[in-house]
C-alpha positions in Angstrom: -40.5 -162.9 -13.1 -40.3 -159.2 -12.8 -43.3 -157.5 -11.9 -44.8 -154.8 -14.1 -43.4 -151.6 -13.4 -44.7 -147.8 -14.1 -42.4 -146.3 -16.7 -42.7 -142.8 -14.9 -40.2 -144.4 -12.4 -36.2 -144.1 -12.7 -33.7 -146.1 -12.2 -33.0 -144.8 -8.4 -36.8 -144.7 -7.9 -36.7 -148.6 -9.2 -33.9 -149.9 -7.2 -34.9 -147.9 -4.1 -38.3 -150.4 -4.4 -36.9 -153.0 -4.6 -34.7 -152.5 -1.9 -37.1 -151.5 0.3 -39.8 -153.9 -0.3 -40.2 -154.7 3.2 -41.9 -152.5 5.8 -39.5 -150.1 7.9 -39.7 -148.7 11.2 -39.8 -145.4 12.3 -35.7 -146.0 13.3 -35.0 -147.3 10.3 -37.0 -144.5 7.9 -34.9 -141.7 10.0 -31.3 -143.6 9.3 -32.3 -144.0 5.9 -33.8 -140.4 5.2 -30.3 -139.0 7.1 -28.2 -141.4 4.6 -29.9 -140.3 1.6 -29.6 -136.6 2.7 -26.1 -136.8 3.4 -25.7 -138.6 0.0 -26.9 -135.9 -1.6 -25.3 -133.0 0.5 -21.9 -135.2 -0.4 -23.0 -134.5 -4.3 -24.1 -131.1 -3.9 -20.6 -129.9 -2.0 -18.6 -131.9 -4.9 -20.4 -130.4 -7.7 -19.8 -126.8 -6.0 -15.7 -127.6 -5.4 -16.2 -128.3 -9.0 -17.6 -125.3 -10.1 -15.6 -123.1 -7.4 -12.2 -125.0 -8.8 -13.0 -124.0 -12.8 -13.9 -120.4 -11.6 -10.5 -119.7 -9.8 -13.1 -118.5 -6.8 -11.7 -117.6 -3.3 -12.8 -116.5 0.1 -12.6 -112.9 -1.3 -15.1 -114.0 -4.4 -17.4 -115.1 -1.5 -17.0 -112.3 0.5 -18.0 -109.9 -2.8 -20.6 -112.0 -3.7 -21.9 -112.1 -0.1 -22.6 -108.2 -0.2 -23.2 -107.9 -3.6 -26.7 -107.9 -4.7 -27.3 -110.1 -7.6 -30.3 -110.6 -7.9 -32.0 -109.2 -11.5 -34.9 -107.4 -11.6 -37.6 -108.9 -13.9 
C-alpha cells in the first residue's frame, strides 16, 4: 500500500522520495547534489543550443550582446 502523499509534491519531488527513503551520508548527499546539478546544467546548455540554433546566433551575436546594454529601464 502506498502511503499518503501531499498533493503539493511533483512527480520528481515524488520519485526523488521514494528513492531516497533511506538516510544518506554526507558523501553520498555531495555525489548526489553534483549529479543533480550537472543534470540540470546538461538541460540548461541544451535548451540554450536550442534557442542559439533557431536564432542563427554566432560568436559575433555574443560579442554585441556582451557590450550592448540591454537592460530596460522601468
Amino acid at each position: 500500500m502506498q502511503p499518503a502523499v501531499s498533493p503539493s509534491f511533483n512527480n520528481g519531488q515524488l520519485e526523488l522520495l521514494k528513492i531516497l527513503s533511506r538516510e544518506l551520508s554526507e558523501e553520498e548527499l555531495l555525489a548526489l547534489r553534483r549529479l543533480l546539478g550537472q543534470f540540470f546544467a546538461q538541460r540548461a546548455t541544451e535548451a540554450m543550443g536550442k534557442v542559439w540554433d533557431e536564432n542563427g546566433w554566432t560568436n559575433e551575436t555574443m560579442t554585441q550582446m556582451l557590450n550592448t546594454k540591454m537592460r530596460k529601464q522601468l
